[in-house]
LUMFI-600395 format. One record per residue (C-alpha): residue in one letter; x, y, z. Coordinates in steps of 0.001 Angstrom, whole numbers. Last residue first. Example, Ala and Ser with C-alpha at 12.3 -4.5 7.8 and 13.67 -1.06 7.14 Angstrom:
   r        c1        c2        c3
   S     13670     -1060      7140
   A     12300     -4500      7800
//
This chain:
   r        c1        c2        c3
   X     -9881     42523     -8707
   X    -11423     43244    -11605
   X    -14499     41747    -13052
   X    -15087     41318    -16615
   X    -17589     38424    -16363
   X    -18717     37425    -12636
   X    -18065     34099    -12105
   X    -14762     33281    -13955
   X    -13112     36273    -13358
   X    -13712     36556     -9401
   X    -12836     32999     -8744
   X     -9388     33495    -10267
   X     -7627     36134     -8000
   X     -8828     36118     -4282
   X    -11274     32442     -4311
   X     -8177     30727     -6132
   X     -4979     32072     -4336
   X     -7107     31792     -1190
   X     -8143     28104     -1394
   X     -4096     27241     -3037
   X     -2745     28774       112
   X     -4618     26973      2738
   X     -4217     28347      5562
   X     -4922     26634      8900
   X     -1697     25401     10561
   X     -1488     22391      8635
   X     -2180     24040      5479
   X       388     26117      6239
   X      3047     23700      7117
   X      1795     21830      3466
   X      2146     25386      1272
   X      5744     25855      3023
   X      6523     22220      1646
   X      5148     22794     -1968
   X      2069     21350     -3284
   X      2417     20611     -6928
   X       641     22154     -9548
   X       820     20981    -12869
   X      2122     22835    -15678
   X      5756     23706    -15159
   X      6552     20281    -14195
   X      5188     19202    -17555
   X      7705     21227    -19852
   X     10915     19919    -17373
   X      8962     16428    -18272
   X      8900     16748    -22444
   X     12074     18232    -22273
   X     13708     15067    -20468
   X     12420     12534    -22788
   X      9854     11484    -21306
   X      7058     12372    -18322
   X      4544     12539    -20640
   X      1184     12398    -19312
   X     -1424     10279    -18552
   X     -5350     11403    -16901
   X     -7478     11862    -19776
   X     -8657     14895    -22419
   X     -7298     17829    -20896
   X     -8910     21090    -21236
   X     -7248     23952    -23108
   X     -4394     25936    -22098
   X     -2782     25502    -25910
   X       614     24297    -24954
   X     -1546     21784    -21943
   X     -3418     20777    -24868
   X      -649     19713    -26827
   X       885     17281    -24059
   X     -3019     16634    -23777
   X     -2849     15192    -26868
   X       286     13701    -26889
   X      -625     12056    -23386
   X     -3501     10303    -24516
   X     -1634      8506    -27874
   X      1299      7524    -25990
   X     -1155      5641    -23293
   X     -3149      4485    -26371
   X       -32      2908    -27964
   X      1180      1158    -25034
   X     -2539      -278    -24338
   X     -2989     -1270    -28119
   X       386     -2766    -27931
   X      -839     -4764    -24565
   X     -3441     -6413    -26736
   X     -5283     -8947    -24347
   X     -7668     -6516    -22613
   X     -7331     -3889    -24900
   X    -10085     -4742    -27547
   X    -12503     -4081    -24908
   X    -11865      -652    -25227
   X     -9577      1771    -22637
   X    -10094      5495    -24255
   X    -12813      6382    -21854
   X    -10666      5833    -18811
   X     -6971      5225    -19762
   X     -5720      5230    -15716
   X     -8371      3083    -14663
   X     -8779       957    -17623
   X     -5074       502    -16996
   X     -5373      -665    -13355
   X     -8020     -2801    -13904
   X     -6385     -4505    -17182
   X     -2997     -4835    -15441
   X     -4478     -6608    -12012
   X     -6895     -8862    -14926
   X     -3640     -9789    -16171
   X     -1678    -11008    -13473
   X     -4131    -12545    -11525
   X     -5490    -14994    -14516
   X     -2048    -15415    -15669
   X     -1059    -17089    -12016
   X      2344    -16856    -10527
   X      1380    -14300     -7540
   X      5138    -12834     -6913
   X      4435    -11582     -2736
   X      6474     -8588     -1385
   X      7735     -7532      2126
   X      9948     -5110      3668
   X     11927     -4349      6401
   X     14784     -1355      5469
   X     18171      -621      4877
   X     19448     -1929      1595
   X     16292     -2770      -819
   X     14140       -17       451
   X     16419      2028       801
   X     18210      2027     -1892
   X     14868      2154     -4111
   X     12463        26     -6436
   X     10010       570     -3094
   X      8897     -2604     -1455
   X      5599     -2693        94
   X      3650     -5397     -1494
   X      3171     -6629     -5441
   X      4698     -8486     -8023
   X      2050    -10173    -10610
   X      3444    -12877    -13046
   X      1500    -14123    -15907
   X       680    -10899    -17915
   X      3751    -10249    -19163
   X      5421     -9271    -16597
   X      3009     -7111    -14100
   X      5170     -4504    -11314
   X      3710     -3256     -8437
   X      4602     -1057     -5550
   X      1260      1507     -5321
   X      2115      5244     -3970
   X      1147      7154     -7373
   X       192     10513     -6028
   X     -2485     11777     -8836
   X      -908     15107    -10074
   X     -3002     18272     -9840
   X     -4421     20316    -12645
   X     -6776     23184    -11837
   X     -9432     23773    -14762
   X    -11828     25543    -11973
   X    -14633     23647    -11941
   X    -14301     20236    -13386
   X    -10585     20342    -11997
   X     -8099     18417    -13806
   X     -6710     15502    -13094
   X     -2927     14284    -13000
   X     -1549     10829    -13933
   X      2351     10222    -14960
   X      3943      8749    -17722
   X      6897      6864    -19170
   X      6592      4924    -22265
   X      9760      2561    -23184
   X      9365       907    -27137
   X      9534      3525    -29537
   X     12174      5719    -27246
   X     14449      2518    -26627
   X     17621      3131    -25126
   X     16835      7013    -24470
   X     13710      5767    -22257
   X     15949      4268    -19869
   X     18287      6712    -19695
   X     15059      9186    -18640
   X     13589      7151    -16229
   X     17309      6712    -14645
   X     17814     10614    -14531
   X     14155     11419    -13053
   X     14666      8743    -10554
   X     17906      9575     -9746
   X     16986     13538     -9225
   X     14607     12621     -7021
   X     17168     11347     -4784
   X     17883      9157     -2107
   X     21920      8482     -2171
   X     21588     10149      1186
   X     24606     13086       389
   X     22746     13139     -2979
   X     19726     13830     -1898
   X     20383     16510      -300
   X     22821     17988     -2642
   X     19959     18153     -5215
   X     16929     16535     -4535
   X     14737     15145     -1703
   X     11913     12266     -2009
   X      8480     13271     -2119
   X      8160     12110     -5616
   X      6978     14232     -8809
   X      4731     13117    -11571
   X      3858     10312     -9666
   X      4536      6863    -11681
   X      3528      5283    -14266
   X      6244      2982    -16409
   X      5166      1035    -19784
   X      8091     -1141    -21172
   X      8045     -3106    -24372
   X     10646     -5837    -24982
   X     10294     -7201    -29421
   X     13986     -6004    -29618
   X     15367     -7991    -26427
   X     19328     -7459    -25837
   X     18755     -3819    -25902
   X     15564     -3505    -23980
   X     16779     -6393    -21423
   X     20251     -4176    -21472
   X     18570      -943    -20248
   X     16857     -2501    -18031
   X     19349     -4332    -15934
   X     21395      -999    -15838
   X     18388       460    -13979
   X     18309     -1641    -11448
   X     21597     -1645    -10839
   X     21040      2557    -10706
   X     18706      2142     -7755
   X     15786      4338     -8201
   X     14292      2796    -10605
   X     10621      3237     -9865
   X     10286      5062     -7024
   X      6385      5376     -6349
   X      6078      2085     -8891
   X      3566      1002    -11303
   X      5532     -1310    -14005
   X      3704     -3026    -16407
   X      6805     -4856    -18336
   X      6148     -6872    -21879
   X      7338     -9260    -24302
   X      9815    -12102    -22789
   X     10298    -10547    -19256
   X     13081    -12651    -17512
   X     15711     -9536    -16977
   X     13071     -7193    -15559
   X     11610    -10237    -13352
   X     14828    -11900    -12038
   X     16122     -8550    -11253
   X     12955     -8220     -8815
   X     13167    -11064     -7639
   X     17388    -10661     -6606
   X     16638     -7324     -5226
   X     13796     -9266     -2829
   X     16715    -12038     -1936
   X     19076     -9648     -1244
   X     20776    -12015      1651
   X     21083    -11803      5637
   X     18112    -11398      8263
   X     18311     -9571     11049
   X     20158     -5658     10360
   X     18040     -5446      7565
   X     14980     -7320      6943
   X     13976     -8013      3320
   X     11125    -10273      2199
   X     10028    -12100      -504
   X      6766    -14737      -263
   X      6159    -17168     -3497
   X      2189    -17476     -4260
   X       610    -19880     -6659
   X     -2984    -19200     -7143
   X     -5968    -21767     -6912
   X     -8659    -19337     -6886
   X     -8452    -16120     -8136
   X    -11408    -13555     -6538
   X    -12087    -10534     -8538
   X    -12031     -7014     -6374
   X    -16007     -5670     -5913
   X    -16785     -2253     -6503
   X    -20552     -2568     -7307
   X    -22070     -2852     -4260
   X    -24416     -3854     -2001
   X    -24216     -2618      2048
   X    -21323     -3570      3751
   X    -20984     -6267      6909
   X    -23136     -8431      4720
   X    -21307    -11733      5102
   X    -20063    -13099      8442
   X    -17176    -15841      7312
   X    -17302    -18852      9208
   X    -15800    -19915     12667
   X    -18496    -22184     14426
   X    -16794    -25571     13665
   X    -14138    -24104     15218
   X    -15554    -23475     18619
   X    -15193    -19887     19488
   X    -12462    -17269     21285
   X     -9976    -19807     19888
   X     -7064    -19987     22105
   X     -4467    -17030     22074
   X     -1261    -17194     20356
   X      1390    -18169     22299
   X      3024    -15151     23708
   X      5845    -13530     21707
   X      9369    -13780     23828
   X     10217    -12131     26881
   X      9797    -15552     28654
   X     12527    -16429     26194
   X     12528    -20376     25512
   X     16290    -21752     25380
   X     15502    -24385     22754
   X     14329    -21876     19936
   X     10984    -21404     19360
   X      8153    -23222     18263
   X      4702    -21343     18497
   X      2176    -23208     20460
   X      -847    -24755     17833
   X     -1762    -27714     20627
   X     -5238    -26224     21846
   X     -6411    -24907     18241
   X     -6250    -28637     17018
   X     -3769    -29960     14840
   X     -3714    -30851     11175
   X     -3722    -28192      9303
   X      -237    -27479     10887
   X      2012    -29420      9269
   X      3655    -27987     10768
   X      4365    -26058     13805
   X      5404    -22097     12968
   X      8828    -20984     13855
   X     10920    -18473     15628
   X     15065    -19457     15275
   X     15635    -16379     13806
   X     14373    -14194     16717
   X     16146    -16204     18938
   X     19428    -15221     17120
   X     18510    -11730     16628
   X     17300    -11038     20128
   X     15794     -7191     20153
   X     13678     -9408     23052
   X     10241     -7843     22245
   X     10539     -5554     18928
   X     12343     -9488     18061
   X      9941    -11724     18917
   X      6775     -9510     17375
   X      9062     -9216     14158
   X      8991    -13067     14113
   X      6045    -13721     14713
   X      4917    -11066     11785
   X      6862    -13012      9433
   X      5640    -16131     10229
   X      2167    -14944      9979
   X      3266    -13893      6260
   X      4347    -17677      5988
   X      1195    -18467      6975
   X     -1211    -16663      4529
   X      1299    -17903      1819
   X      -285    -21113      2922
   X     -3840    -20241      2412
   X     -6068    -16671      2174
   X     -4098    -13866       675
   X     -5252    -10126       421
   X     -3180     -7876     -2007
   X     -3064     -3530     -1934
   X     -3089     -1213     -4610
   X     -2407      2708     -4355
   X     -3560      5824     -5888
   X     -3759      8867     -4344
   X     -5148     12539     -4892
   X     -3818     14809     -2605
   X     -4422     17123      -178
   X     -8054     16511       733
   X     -9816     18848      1928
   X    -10491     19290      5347
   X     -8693     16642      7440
   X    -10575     14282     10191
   X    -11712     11975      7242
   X    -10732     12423      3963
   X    -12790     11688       880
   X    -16656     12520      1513
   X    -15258     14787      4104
   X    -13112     17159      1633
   X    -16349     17841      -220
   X    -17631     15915     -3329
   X    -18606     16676     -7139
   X    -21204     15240     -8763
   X    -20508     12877    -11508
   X    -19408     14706    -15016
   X    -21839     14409    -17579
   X    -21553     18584    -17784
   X    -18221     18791    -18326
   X    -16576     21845    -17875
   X    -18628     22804    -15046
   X    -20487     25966    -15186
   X    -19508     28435    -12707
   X    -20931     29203     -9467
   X    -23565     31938     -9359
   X    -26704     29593     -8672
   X    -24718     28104     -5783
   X    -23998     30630     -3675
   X    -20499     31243     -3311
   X    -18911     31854       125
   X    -19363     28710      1777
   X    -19307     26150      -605
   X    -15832     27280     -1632
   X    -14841     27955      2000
   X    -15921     24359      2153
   X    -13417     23515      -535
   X    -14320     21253     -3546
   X    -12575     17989     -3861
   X    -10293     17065     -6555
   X    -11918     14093     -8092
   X     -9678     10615     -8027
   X    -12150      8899     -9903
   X    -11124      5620     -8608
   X    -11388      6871     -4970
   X     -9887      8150     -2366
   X     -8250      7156      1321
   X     -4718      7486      1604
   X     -4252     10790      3590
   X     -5025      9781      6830
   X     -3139      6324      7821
   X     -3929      2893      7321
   X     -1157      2610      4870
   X     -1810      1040      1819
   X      1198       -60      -656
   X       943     -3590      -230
   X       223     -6616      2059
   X     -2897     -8213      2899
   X     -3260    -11597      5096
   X     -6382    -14081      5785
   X     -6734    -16761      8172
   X     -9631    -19073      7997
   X     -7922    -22321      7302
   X     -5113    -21455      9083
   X     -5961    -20778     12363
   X     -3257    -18693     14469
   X     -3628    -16166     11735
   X     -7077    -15230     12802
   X     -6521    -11777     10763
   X     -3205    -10827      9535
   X     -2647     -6880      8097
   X       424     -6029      7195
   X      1855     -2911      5954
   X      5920     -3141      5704
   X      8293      -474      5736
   X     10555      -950      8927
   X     12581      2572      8361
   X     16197      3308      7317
   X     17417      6825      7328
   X     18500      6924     10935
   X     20641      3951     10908
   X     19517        83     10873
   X     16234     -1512     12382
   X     14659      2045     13235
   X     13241      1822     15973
   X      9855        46     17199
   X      6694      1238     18994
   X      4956     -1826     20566
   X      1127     -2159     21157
   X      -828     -4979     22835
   X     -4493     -4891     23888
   X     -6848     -7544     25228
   X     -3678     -8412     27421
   X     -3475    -11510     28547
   X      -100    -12517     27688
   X      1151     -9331     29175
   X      4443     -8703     27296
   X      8168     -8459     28556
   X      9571     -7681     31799
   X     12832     -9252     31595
   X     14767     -6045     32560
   X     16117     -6173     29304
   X     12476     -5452     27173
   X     11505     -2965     29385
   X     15043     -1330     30845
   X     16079      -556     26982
   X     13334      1846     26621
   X     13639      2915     22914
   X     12174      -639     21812
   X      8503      1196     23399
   X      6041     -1054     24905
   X      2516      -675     25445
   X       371     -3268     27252
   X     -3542     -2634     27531
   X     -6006     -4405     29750
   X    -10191     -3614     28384
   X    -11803     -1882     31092
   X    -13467       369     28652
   X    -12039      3363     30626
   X     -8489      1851     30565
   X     -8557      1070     26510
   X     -9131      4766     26465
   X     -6456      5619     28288
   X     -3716      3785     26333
   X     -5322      4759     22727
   X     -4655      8029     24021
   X      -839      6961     24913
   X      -838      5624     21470
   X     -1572      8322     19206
   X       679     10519     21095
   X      3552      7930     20983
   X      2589      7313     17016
   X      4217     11571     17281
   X      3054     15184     15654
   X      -429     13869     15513
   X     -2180     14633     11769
   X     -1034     12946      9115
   X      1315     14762      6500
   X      3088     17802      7277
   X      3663     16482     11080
   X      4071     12984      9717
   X      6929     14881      7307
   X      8579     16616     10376
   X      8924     13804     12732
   X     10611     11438      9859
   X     13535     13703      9779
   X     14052     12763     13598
   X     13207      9064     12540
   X      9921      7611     12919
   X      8753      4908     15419
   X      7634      2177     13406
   X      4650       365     14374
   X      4162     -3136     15706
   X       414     -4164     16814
   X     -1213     -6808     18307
   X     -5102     -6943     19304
   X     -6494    -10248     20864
   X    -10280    -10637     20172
   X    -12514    -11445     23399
   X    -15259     -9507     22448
   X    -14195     -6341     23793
   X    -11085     -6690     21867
   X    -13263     -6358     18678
   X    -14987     -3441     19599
   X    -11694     -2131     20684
   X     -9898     -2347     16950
   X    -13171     -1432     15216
   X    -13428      2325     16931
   X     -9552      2456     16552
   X     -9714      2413     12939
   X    -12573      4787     12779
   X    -16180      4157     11105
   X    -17035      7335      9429
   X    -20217      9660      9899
   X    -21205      9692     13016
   X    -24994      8917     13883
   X    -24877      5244     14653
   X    -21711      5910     17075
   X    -19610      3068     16529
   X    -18165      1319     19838
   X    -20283     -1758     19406
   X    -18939     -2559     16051
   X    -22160     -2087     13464
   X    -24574     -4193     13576
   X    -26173     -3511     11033
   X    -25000     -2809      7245
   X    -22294      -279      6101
   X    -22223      2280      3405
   X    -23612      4809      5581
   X    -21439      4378      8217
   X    -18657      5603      5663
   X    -15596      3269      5947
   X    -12232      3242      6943
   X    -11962      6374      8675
   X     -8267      7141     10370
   X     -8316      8022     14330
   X     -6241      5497     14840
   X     -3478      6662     12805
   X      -671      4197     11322
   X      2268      4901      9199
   X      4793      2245      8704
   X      2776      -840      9924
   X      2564     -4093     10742
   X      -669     -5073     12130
   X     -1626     -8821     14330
   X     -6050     -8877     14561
   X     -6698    -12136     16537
   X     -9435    -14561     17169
   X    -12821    -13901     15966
   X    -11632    -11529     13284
   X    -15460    -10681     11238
   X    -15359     -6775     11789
   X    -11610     -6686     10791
   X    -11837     -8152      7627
   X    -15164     -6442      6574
   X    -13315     -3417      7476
   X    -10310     -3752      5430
   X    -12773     -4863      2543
   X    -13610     -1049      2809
   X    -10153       224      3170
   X     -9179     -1827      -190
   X    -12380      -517     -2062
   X    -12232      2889     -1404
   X     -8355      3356      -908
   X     -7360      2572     -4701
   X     -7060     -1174     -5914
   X     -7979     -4321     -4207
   X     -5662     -7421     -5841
   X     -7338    -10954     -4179
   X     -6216    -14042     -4159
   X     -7099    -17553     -2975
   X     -3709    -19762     -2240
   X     -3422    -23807     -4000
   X       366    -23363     -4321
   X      2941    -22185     -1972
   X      6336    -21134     -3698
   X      9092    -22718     -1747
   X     11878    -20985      -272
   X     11145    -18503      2090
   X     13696    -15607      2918
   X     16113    -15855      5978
   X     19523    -15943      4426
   X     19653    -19993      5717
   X     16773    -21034      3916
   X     13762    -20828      5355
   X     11063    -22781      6432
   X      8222    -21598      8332
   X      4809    -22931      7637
   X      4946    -23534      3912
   X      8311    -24723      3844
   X      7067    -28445      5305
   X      4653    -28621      2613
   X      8006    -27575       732
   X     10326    -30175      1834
   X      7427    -33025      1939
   X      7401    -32320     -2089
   X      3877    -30362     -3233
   X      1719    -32573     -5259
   X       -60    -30264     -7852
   X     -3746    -29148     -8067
   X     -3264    -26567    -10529
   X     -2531    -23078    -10107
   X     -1460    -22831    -14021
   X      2229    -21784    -12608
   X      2527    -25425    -10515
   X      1972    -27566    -13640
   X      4414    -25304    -15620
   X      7172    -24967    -12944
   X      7825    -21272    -12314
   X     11544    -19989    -13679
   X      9500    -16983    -15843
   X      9815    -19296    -18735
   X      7489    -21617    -16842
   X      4440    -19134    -16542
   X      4422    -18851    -20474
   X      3657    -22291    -20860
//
């Protein structure tokens, strides 16, 4: 099969029912090799690929709203205050702490109606870097997580509920021997930096009732929980409220397309912010089986170690197998010989009989925005944790994929190629490999720095620019790179969709996803962790979503198995509106050319792109692209001939 060139046994690629060796059952619930990355692929897992904020932040809520045990996070960003679903959209009963009559459910909201019922709440969240400070302030609301956290803190007081926050910063905590409340409803640690000021712990995990297996469920990917991420497939640039405001609506102008849907305020998008800032696409994986547990592994052992900062005892953190077997009162954690009382706590006895844990359906009212569900998957776990765990084993995979693909690369990256060795690898797959096609989207610009600034951190724009560009110069028939903007209904404004998702499809039987970046830091400094699904059914209905997205009314039917017809309609899309942009007309769909290098300096000049004086004065109240609009090209367009 096609799965087994890609180094997959055939009967284990087609998600059958295979017979897993005793070394691998045993795998699935914490071995490792010695570098500290999982060795086994885990068959028989259900999958699940949700794409852009709606639908991944709305299953996010289901999730949460039906943990009867234990809600464990990972994350990079994280605000509590962040909306995950309308109130609207949701059926009765609602968590116990929503207000009927407000408009989003919040994060935190969710989190404490679910410790009030006996749920145990974990969480690990980075503590940013000094440069860090500045772009969370630019960004997502509360200057500091400590902020966020110490009103958490006093809130869990009022509700009675016990809280326990730790911070890795205060040495006398974790050395002292003080370590974690076991029965706290509540639990919150604020980690460092696991190596040097530029490096970050990256992941976003979420793990629901991991401490029973054959309910738990795990999602890893791109989405933060944080404001800013939430939108939609349409990706609509919302209208402003001074907008709505000031113009009444029988003299605002036509809109340029008259089918379009209705257009949306800032609050139908973005919670707590105005208008939204940017438009943003991501993609996001939830796991139900064995790969379920490994991730739980993972966590464990990043609870151990924000605890104890004990590398060896953090390695040495396992998970009992085979552990289907036993009952919820003998599932301890294993650890090493010389237990830690510092240590993780053992997780928490079921808050209900088992035979009473089921799924609670109908937490959302009907819809048509549902994720397919893949049965029988095969899942292999990567990871990356500097400073801990030895090996490249993540670089390795995704070498391994870029060198192994026979006919085709979908590759949907923020930072796509950022590392040179990377890059090197695919220039010689597309030279030793004539029939090797390679589609790349990506944002149209990066938030990373340029010039000497990026160069003195290795992190550069520049380098991804550069790379895309070298790579397209080996094979300029076969390599399409493009980004997605969208153009304003109203106002013919074109702004970039922010392409944040981590993914990369080989031809259609091998789906990499998670949080990994294709960056130096990422790959060299950071925690991070990706899942390969080996399953054609995943694989390709991931790359037909995503590019009937992104293609819109020029994605046919005929597509769906015919990635030359998708390479050729993405070339086809952008030319025209390549053309159109030369002629200031309307665009036609959302890609555009991003090579060769004329093509992109041509582009940058086109699309508008926040800068960072126009994000501290947004965050301070102005909002220069509102005024430049309502002061010098509202006037024209609604009242003929006027001068300003």
């Amino acid at each position: 099969s096609d799965i087994a060139k890609h180094d997959v046994p055939a009967e284990v690629g087609n998600g059958s029912d295979v017979e897993v060796p005793q070394q691998a059952r045993d795998e699935e619930f914490g071995g490792e090799s010695a570098q500290g990355t999982f060795v086994a692929p885990t068959p028989r897992n259900s999958v699940e690929v949700l794409i852009d904020g709606r639908q991944t932040f709305r299953k996010f809520y289901e999730l949460l709203h039906n943990a009867q045990h234990s809600i464990d996070i990972l994350a990079w960003e994280l605000s509590l205050e962040f909306g995950l679903i309308q109130v609207k959209d949701c059926n009765p009963p609602l968590p116990v702490l929503v207000d009927p009559v407000q408009k989003w459910v919040v994060l935190e909201d969710v989190l404490l109606s679910r410790a009030l019922a006996g749920v145990k709440v974990r969480i690990v969240v980075w503590r940013h870097s000094m440069l860090s400070y500045v772009t969370r302030f630019l960004y997502l609301g509360a200057v500091t997580i400590e902020r966020e956290v110490a009103l958490l803190e006093r809130r869990c007081k009022r509700l009675g509920l016990s809280v326990r926050v730790l911070h890795t910063g205060d040495r006398s905590e974790t050395h002292a021997g003080m370590g974690v409340d076991e029965d706290a409803n509540v639990t919150v640690v604020i980690v460092g930096n696991p190596e040097g000021i530029l490096s970050s712990h990256h992941e976003k995990l979420l793990l629901i009732d991991g401490e029973c297996p054959e309910h738990s469920v795990a999602c890893i990917g791109g989405m933060d929980m944080a404001i800013g991420r939430y939108d939609q497939p349409l990706h609509q640039i919302p209208r402003s409220y001074l907008h709505d405001l000031s113009i009444p609506l029988t003299m605002q102008p036509p809109k340029l397309n008259p089918n379009a849907p209705p257009r949306y305020n800032g609050r139908a998008v973005q919670p707590i912010l105005r208008p939204i800032r940017f438009l943003w696409h991501d993609a996001q994986v939830m796991i139900k089986g064995p790969a379920a547990q490994q991730l739980r592994l993972h966590f464990e052992q990043r609870w151990s170690h924000s605890i104890t900062q004990n590398i060896p005892h953090t390695r040495h953190v396992r998970l009992p197998a085979p552990y289907s077997h036993m009952t919820s009162a003998s599932r301890p954690l294993e650890h090493s010989p010389r237990r830690n009382t510092t240590g993780p706590s053992t997780p928490p006895p079921h808050t209900r009989a088992c035979d009473r844990h089921r799924d609670l359906p109908g937490r959302v009212k009907p819809h048509n925005d549902h994720a397919p569900k893949h049965e029988g998957c095969v899942v292999k776990v990567f990871r990356v944790w500097t400073g801990v765990l030895s090996g490249h084993f993540l670089f390795d995979e995704f070498r391994s994929l870029i060198v192994g693909a026979r006919k085709f690369l979908y590759v949907e990256h923020q930072y796509p190629f950022q590392n040179f060795t990377l890059t090197y690898y695919m220039c010689e797959a597309l030279r030793n490999n004539p029939a090797l096609k390679v589609l790349i989207v990506t944002p149209v610009k990066t938030d990373l720095p340029s010039g000497l600034v990026g160069e003195l951190f290795d992190w550069s724009q520049d380098h991804i620019i550069k790379h895309l560009h070298l790579i397209h110069s080996v094979a300029p028939d076969r390599v399409g790179v493009y980004g997605l903007v969208k153009q304003d209904e109203e106002a013919a404004r074109i702004k970039p969709i922010y392409v944040h998702s981590k993914l990369i499809v080989v031809d259609d039987v091998v789906l990499n996803i998670g949080s990994t970046n294709m960056d130096n830091m990422s790959f060299f400094y950071s925690s991070e962790l990706n899942v390969s699904v080996l399953d054609h059914e995943v694989a390709a209905s991931t790359r037909r979503r995503l590019v009937s997205e992104h293609l819109q009314d020029f994605y046919t039917p005929s597509m769906d198995g015919d990635f030359d017809a998708v390479f050729d309609a993405f070339r086809r899309v952008s030319q025209i509106n390549h053309d159109r942009l030369q002629n200031k007309e309307a665009l036609v769909g959302r890609p555009v050319m991003m090579a060769p290098a004329a093509e992109y300096e041509f582009l940058m000049k086109r699309v508008y792109y926040p800068s960072k004086v126009s994000k501290l004065l947004y965050k301070m109240g102005v909002n220069t692209e509102e005024l430049w609009t309502k002061f010098w090209q509202l006037p024209s367009k609604i009242i003929p001939n006027a001068r300003l």
